[in-house]
C-alpha positions as CSV (number, residue, x, y, z in Angstrom):
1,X,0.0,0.0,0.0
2,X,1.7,3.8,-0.8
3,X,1.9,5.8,1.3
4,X,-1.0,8.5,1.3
5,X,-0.5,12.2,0.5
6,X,-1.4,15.0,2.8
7,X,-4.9,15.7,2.4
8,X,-5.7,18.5,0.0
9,X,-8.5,20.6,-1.0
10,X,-10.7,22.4,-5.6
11,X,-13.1,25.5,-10.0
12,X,-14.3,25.3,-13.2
13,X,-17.8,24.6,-14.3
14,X,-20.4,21.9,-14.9
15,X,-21.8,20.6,-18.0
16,X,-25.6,21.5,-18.7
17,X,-28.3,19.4,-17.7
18,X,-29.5,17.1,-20.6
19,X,-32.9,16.4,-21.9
20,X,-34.7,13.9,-20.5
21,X,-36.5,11.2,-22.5
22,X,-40.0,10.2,-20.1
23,X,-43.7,9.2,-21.6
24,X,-46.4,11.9,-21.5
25,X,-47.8,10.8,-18.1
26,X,-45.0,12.3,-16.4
27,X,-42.9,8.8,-15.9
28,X,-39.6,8.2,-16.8
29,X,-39.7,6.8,-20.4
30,X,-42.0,3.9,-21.2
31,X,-41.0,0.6,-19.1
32,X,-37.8,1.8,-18.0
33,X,-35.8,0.4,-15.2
34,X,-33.8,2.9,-13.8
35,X,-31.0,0.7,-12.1
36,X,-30.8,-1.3,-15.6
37,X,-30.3,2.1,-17.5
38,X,-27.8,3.2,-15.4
39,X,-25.6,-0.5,-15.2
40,X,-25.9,-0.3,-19.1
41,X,-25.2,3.1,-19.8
42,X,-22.1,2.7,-17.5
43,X,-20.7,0.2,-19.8
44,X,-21.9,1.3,-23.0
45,X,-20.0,4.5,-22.3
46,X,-16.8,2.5,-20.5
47,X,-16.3,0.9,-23.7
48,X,-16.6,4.2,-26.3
49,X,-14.3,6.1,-24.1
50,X,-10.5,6.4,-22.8
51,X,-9.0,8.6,-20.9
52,X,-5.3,8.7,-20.6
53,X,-4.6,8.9,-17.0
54,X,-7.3,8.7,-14.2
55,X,-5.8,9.9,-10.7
56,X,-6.7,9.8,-6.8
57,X,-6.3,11.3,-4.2
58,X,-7.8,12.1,-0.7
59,X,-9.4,15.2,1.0
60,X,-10.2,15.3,4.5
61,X,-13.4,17.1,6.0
62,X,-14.8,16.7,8.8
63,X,-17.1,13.9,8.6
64,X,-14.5,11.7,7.3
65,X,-12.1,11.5,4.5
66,X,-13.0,11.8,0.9
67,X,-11.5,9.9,-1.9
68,X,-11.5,11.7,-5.5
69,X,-10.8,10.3,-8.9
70,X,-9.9,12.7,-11.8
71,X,-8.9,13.2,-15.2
72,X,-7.4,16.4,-15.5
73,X,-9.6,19.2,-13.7
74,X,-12.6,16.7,-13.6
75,X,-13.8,14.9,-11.0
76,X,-14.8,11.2,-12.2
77,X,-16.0,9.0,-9.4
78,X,-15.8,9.3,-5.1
79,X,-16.3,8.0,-2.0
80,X,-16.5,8.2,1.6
81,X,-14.4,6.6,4.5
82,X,-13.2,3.7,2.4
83,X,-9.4,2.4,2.3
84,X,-7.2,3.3,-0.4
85,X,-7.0,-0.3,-2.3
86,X,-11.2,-0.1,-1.5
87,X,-11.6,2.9,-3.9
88,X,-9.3,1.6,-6.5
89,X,-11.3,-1.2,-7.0
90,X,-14.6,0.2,-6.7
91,X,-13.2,2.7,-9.3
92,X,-11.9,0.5,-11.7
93,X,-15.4,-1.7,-11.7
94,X,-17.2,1.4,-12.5
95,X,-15.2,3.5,-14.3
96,X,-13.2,0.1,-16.3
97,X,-9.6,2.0,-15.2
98,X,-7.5,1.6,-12.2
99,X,-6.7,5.4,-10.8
100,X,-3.4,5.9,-9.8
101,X,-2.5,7.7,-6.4
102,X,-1.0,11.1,-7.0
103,X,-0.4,14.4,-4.9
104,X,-0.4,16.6,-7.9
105,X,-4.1,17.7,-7.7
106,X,-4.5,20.3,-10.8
107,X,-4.9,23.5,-8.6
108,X,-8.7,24.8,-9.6
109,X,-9.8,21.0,-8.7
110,X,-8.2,21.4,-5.3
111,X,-9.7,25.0,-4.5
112,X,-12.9,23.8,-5.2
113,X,-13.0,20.6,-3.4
114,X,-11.6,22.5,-0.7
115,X,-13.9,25.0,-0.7
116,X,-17.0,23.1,-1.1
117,X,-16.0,21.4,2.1
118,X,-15.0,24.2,3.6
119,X,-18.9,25.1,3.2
120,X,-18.1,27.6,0.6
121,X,-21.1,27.1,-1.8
122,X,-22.1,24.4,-4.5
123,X,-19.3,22.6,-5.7
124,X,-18.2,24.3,-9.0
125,X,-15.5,21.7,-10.1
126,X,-16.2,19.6,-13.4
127,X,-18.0,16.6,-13.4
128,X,-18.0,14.0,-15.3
129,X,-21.6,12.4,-15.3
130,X,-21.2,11.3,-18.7
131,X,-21.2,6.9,-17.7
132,X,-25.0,7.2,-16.0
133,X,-27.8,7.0,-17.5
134,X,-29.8,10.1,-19.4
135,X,-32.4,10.1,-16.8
136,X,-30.0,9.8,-13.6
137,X,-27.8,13.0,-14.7
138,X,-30.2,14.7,-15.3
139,X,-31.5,14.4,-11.2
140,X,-28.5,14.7,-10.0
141,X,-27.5,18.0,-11.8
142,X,-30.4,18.6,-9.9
143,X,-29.4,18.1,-6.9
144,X,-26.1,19.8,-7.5
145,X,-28.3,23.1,-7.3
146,X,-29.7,22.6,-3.9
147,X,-28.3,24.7,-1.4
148,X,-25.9,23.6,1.5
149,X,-28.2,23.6,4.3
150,X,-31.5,23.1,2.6
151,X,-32.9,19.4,1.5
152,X,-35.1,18.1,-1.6
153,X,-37.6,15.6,-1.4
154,X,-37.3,12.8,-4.4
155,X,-40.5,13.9,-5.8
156,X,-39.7,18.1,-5.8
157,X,-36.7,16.9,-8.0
158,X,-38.9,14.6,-10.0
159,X,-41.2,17.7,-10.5
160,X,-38.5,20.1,-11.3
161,X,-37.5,17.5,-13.7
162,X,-40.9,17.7,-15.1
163,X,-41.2,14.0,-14.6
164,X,-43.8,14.1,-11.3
165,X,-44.5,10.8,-11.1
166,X,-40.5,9.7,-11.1
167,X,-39.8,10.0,-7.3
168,X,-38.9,6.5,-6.6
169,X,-36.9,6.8,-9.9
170,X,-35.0,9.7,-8.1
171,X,-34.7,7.6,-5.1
172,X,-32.7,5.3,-7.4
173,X,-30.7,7.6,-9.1
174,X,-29.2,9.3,-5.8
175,X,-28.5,6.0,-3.9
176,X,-25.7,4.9,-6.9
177,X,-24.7,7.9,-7.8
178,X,-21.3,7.4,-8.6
179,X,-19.7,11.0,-7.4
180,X,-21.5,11.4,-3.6
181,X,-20.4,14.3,-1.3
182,X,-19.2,16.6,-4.3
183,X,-22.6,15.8,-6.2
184,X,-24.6,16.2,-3.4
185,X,-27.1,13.5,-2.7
186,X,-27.2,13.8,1.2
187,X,-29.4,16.8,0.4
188,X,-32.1,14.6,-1.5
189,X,-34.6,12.7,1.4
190,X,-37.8,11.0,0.9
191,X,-41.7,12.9,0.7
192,X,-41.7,12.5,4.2
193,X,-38.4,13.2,5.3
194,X,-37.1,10.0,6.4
195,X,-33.1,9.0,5.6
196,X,-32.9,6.6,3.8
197,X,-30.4,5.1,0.7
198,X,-26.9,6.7,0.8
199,X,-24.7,4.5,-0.6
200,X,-21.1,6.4,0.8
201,X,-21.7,5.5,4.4
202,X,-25.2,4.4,5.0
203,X,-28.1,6.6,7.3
204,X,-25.8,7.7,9.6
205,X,-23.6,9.2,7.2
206,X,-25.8,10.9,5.8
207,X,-27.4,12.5,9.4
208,X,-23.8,13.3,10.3
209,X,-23.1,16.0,6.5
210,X,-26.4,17.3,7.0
211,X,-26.1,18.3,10.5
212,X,-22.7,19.5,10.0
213,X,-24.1,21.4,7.1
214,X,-26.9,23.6,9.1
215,X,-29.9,20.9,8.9
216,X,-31.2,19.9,12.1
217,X,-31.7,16.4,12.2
218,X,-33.7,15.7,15.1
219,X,-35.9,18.2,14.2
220,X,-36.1,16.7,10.5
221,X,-36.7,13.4,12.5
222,X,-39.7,15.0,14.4
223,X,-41.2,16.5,11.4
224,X,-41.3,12.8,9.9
225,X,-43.1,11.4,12.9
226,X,-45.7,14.3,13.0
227,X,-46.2,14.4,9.7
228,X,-45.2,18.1,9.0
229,X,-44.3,18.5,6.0
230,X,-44.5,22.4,5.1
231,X,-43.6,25.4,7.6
232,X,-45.0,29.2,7.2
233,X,-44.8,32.1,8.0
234,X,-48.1,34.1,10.1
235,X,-47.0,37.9,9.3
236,X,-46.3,37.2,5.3
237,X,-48.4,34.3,4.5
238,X,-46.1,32.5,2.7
239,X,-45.1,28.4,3.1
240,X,-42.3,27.0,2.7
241,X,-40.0,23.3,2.5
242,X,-38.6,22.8,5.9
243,X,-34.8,24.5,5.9
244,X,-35.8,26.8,3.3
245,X,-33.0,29.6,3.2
246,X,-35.7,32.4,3.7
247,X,-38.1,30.5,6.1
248,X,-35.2,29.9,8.6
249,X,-35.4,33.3,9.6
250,X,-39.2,32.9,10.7
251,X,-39.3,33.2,14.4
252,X,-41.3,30.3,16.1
253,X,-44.3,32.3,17.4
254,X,-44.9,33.3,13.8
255,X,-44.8,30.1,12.9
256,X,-47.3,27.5,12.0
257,X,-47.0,24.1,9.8
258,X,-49.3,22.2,7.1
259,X,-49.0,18.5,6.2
260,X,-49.4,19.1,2.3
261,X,-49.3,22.2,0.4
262,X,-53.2,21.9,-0.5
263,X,-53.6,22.9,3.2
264,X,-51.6,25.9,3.1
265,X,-53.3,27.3,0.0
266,X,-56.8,26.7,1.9
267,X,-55.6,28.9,4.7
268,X,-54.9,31.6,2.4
269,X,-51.2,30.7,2.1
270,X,-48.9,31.0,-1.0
271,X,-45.8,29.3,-2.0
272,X,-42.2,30.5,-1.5
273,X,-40.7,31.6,-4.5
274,X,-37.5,30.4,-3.5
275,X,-37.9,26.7,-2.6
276,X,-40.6,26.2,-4.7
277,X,-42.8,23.8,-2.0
278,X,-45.7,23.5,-4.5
């Protein structure tokens, strides 16, 4: 086993969202199996390209340390709290390449790694989403929008998608995404704000990034079990997604909750503009 280089820390932007193929009722397209797409596309795309170096190297934050692979200034595939000859192998079954350990991180990549983790905004490094399926970039260049500190449900993505009916989809998509932490799928939960399906460290892992970025937890937990599942706000009559950036700064007397947003229209709320809850 090398010896590991001191941990470093990554800016250059992402790729557009592409366009996503889905029947007229809203579903992903016709018959599709999501986890199938995504195992096939993966290899399709293994075998039509080649990259001629693929690197590695590890980052530390503080809920553990976090294993990048790149080509160049983009990041290609990640993961969580593994061991060194873990990550090269879970690499080279994904990606069909063996990354080589290095220390000399291209110096954008390693300011915005660093910075993301350092709780400086969305992560604007490169990535390379090009081996999953249509349907699964597409939700997680979604998710790479949500804020630090705020979380998604899988079925607001599938509706910002324009695919409503897609949330278990979604569910899919996050749970193998092949880049976690950096493409953050943390921030995606279920409709009722259970944690479930992260595939770099399980449940806990997750509950341990979102609290250390901003989201309490327990309360997240309570909402679940009371069913809450919108806040608002008395004085401007206006509901929001728990954690939204404006609603945090609702004071708790002037604060009341709805279970879905069909309730909060009926007592003559409206929808936040930012977090979009309906």
């Amino acid at each position: 086993m090398q010896a590991l280089p001191p941990a470093r820390g990554g800016g250059v932007g992402v790729d557009p969202g592409i366009e996503v193929d889905r029947s007229t009722d809203g579903r992903w397209g016709a018959g599709s199996d999501l986890k199938r797409d995504i195992r096939m596309t993966a290899r399709s795309k293994r075998a039509s390209q080649s990259y001629d170096c693929l690197n590695y190297t590890p980052f530390d934050s503080t809920y553990g340390r976090l294993w990048v692979a790149y080509s160049g200034r983009t990041v290609r595939f990640s993961d969580l709290d593994v061991k060194c000859e873990v990550f090269e192998e879970k690499c080279e079954d994904f990606l069909g390449q063996r990354p080589t350990l290095s220390d000399d991180v291209p110096a954008p990549l390693s300011r915005s790694v660093k910075d993301f983790l350092n709780g400086k905004g969305r992560f604007r490094g490169a990535v390379d989403l090009s081996t999953v399926s249509p349907l699964q970039e597409k939700a997680l260049r979604e998710v790479m929008a949500v804020r630090r500190g705020e979380i998604r449900s899988y079925s607001w993505i599938a509706r910002a998608m324009g695919a409503p009916l897609a949330a278990r989809a979604v569910g899919d998509a996050m749970a193998s995404n092949p880049i976690p932490v950096l493409v953050p799928c943390h921030r995606a939960v279920r409709t009722d704000y259970t944690l479930v399906n992260y595939g770099a460290g399980g449940v806990e892992k997750k509950r341990e990034i979102l609290a250390h970025e901003g989201i309490d937890v327990n309360q997240l937990a309570r909402n679940a079990r009371q069913g809450k599942r919108f806040n608002a706000c008395i004085s401007t009559r206006i509901f929001c997604l728990p954690f939204c950036y404006a609603g945090k700064r609702v004071k708790p007397e002037n604060e009341v909750t709805f279970p879905n947003p069909a309730a909060a229209v009926a007592a003559g709320y409206r929808a936040c503009k930012l977090c979009r809850p309906a």
